[in-house]
BATORDREN-6952 format. One record per residue (C-alpha): x, y, z; residue number from 0; residue in three letters. Coordinates in nm, 3 decimals, decimal comma, padded with zeros to 5 digits. Example, Ala and Ser with C-alpha at 12.3 -4.5 7.8 and 13.67 -1.06 7.14 Angstrom:
REM residues 2
<kelo><c1>01,230</c1><c2>-00,450</c2><c3>00,780</c3><pos>0</pos><code>ALA</code></kelo>
<kelo><c1>01,367</c1><c2>-00,106</c2><c3>00,714</c3><pos>1</pos><code>SER</code></kelo>
//
This chain:
REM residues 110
<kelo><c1>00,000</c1><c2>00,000</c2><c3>00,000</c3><pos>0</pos><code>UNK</code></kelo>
<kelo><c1>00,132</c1><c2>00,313</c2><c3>-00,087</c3><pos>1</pos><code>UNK</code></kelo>
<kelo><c1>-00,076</c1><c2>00,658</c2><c3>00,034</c3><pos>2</pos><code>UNK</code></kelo>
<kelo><c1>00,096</c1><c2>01,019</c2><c3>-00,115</c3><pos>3</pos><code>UNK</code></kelo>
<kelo><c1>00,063</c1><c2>01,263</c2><c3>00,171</c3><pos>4</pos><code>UNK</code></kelo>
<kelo><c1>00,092</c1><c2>01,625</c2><c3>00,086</c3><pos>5</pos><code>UNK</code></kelo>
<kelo><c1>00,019</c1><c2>01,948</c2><c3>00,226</c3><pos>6</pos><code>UNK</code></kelo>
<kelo><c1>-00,346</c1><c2>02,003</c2><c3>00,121</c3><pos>7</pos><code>UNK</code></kelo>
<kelo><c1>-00,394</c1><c2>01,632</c2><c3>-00,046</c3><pos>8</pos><code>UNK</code></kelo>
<kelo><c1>-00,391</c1><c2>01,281</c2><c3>00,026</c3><pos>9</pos><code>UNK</code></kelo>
<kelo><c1>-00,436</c1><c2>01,007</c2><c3>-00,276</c3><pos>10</pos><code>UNK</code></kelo>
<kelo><c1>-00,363</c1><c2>00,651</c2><c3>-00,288</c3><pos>11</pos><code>UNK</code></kelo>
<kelo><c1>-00,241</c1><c2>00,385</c2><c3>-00,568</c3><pos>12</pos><code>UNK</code></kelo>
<kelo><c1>-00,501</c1><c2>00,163</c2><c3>-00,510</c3><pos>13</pos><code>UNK</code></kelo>
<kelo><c1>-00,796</c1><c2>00,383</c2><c3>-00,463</c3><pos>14</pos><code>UNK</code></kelo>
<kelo><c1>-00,992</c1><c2>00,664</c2><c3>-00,683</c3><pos>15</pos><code>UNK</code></kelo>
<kelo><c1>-01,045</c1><c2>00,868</c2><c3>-00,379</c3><pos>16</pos><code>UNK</code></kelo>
<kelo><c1>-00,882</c1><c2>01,169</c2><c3>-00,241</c3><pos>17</pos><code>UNK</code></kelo>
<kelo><c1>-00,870</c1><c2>01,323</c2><c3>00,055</c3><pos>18</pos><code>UNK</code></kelo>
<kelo><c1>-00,822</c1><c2>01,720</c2><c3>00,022</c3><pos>19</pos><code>UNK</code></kelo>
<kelo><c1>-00,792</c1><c2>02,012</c2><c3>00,245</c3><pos>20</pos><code>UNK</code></kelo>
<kelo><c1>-01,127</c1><c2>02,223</c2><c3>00,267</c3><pos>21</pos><code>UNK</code></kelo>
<kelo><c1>-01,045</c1><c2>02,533</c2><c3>00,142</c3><pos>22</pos><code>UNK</code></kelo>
<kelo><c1>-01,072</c1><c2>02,849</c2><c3>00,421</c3><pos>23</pos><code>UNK</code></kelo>
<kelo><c1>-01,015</c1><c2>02,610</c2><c3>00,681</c3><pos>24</pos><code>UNK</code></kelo>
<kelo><c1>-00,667</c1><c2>02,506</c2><c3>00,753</c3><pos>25</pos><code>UNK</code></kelo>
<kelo><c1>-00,739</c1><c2>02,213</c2><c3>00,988</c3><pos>26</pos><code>UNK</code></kelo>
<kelo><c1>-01,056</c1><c2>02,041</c2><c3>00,790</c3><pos>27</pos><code>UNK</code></kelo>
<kelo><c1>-01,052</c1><c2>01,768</c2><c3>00,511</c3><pos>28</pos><code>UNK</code></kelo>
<kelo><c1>-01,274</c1><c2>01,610</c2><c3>00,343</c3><pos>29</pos><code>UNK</code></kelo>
<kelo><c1>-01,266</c1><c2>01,224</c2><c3>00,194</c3><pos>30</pos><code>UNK</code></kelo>
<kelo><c1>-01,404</c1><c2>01,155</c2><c3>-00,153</c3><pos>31</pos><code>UNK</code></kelo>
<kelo><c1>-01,583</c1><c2>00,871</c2><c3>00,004</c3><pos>32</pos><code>UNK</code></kelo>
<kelo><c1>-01,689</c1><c2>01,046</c2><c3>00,317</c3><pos>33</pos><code>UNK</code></kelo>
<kelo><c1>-01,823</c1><c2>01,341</c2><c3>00,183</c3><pos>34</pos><code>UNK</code></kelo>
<kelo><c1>-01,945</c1><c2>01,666</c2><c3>00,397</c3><pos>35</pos><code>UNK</code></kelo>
<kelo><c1>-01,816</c1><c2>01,541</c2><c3>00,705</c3><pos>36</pos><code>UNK</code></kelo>
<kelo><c1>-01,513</c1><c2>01,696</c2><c3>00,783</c3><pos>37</pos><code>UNK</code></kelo>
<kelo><c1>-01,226</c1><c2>01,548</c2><c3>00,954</c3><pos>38</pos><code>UNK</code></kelo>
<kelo><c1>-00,905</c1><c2>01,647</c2><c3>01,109</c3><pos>39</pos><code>UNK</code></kelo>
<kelo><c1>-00,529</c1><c2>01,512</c2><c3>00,920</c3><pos>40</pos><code>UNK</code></kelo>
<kelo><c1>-00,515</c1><c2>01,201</c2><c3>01,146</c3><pos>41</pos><code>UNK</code></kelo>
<kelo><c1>-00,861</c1><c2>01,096</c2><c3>01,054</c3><pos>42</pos><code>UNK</code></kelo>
<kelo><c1>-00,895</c1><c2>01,184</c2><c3>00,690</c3><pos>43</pos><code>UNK</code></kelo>
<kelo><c1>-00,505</c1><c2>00,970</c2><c3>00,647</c3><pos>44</pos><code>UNK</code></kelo>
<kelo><c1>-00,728</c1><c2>00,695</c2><c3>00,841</c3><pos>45</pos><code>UNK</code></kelo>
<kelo><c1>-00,967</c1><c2>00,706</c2><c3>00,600</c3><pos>46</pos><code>UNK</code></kelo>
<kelo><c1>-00,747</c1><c2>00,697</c2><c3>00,319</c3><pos>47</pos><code>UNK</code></kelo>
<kelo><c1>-00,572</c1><c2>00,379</c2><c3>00,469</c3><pos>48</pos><code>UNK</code></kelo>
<kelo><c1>-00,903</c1><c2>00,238</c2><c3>00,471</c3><pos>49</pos><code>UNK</code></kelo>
<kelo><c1>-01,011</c1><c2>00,364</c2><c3>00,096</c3><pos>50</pos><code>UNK</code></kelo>
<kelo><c1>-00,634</c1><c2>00,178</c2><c3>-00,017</c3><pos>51</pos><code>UNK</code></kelo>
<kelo><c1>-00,676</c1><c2>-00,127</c2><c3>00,160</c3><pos>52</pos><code>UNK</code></kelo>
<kelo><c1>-01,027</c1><c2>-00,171</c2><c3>00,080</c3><pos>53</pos><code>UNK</code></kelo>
<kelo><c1>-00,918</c1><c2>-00,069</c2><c3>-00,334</c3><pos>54</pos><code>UNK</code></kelo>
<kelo><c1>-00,659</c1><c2>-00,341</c2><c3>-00,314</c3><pos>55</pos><code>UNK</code></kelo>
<kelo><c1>-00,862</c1><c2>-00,638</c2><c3>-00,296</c3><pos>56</pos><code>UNK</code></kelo>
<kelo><c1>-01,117</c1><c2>-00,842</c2><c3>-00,148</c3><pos>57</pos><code>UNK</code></kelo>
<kelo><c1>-01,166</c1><c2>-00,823</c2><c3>00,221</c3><pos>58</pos><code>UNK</code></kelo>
<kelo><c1>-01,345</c1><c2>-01,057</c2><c3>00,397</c3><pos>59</pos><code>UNK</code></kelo>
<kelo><c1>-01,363</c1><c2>-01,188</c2><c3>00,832</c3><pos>60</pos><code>UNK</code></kelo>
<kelo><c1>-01,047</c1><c2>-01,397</c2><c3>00,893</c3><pos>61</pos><code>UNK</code></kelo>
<kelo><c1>-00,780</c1><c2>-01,230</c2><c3>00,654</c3><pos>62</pos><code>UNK</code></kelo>
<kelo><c1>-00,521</c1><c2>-01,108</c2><c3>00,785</c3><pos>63</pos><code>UNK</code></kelo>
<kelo><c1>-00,576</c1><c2>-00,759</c2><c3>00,736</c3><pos>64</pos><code>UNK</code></kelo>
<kelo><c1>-00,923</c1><c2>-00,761</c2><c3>00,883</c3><pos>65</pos><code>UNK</code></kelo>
<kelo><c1>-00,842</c1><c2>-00,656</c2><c3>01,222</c3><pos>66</pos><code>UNK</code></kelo>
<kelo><c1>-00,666</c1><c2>-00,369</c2><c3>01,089</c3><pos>67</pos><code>UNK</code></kelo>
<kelo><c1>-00,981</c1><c2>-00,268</c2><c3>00,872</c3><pos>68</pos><code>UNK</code></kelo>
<kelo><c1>-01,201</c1><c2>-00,315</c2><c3>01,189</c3><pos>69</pos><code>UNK</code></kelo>
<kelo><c1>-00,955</c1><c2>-00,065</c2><c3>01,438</c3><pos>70</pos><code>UNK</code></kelo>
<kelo><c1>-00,956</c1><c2>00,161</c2><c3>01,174</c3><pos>71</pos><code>UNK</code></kelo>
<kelo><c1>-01,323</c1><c2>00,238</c2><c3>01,106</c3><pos>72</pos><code>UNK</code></kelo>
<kelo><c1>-01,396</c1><c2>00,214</c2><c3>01,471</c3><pos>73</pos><code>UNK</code></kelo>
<kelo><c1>-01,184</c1><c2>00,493</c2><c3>01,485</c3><pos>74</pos><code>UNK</code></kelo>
<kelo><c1>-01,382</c1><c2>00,635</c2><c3>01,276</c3><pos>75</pos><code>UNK</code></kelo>
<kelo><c1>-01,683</c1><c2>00,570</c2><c3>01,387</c3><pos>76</pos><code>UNK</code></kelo>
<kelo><c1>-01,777</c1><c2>00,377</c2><c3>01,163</c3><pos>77</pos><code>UNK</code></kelo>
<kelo><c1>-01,845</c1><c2>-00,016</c2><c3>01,072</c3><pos>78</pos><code>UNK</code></kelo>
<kelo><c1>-01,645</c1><c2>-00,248</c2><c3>00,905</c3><pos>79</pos><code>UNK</code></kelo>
<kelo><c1>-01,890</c1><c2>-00,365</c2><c3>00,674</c3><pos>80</pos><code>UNK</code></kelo>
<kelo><c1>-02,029</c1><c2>-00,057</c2><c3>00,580</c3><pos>81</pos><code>UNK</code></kelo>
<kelo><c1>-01,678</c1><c2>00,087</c2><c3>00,506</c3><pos>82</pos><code>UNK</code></kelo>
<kelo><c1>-01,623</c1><c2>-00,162</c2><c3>00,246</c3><pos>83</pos><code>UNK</code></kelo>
<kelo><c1>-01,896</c1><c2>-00,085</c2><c3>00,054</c3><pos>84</pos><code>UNK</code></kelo>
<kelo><c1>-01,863</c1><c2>00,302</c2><c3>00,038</c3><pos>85</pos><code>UNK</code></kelo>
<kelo><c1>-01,476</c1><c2>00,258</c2><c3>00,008</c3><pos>86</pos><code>UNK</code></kelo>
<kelo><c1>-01,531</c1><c2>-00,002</c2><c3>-00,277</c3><pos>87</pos><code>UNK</code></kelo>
<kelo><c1>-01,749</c1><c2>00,195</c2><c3>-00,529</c3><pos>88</pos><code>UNK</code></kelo>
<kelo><c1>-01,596</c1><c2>00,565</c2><c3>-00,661</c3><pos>89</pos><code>UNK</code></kelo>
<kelo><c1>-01,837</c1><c2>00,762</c2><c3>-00,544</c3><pos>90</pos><code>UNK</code></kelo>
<kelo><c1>-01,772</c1><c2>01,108</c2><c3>-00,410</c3><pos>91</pos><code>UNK</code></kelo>
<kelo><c1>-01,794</c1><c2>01,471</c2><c3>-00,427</c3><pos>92</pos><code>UNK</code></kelo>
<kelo><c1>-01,444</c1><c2>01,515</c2><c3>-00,531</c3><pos>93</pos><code>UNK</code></kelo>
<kelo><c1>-01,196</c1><c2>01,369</c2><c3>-00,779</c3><pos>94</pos><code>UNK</code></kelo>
<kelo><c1>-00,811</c1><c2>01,346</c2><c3>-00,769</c3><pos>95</pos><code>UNK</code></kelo>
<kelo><c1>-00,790</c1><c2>01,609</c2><c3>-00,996</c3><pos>96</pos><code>UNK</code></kelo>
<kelo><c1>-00,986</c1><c2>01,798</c2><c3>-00,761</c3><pos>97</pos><code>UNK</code></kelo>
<kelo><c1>-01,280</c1><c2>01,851</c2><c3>-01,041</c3><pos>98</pos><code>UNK</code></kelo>
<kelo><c1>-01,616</c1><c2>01,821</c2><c3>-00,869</c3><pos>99</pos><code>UNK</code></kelo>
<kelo><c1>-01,833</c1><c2>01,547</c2><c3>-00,949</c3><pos>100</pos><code>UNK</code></kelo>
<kelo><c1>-02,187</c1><c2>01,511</c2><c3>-00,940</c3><pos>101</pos><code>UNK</code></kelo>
<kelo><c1>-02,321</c1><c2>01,360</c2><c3>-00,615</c3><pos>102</pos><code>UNK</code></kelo>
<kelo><c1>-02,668</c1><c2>01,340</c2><c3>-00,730</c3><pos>103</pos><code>UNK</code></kelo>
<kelo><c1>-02,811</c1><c2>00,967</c2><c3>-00,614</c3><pos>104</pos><code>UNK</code></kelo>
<kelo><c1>-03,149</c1><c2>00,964</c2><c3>-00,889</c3><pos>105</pos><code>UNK</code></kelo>
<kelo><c1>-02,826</c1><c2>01,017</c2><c3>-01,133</c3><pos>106</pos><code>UNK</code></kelo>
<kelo><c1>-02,713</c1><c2>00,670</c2><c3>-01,069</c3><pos>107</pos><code>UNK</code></kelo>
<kelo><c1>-03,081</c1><c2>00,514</c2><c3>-01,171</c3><pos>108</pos><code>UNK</code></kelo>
<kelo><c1>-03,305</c1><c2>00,301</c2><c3>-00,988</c3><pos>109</pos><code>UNK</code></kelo>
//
């Protein structure tokens, strides 16, 4: 796993999200996959962990990664389960290029 941390960005090799530094606010980032709720650097790097181990393969109970995954979205606040499948599918309101994208849900179809 491989995560590029930068001043005002955070992408990963394995993963089509982003994590990017809110603009105005020099403490509050936003994940692609967790969008509006803003986060602090520790927890949006978290996140990205999460987004690049989730992007490099199938996770399942009993690998040996799993209770990594499970410490991680607790921290979070999150569920394991749940992380998965909003980690899994590219979904959010911002790309690595930092373009927005739509985040309209009827968009996507039934």
């Amino acid at each position: 796993m491989k995560l590029r941390i930068n001043d005002d960005s955070i992408t990963s090799d394995h993963s089509v999200h982003v994590a990017r530094l809110l603009p105005g606010d020099e403490h509050a980032w936003e994940v692609s996959w967790l969008p509006g709720r803003p986060m602090d650097r520790n927890s949006a790097i978290t996140a990205m962990v999460i987004a690049e181990a989730v992007g490099s393969g199938d996770l399942h109970p009993g690998q040996r990664l799993w209770p990594h995954l499970e410490g991680w979205t607790g921290e979070l606040g999150l569920t394991t389960r749940d992380v998965i499948a909003w980690a899994a599918h590219p979904s959010g309101s911002i790309a690595k290029d930092g373009a927005a994208e739509p985040d309209d849900p009827e968009a996507a179809g039934p």
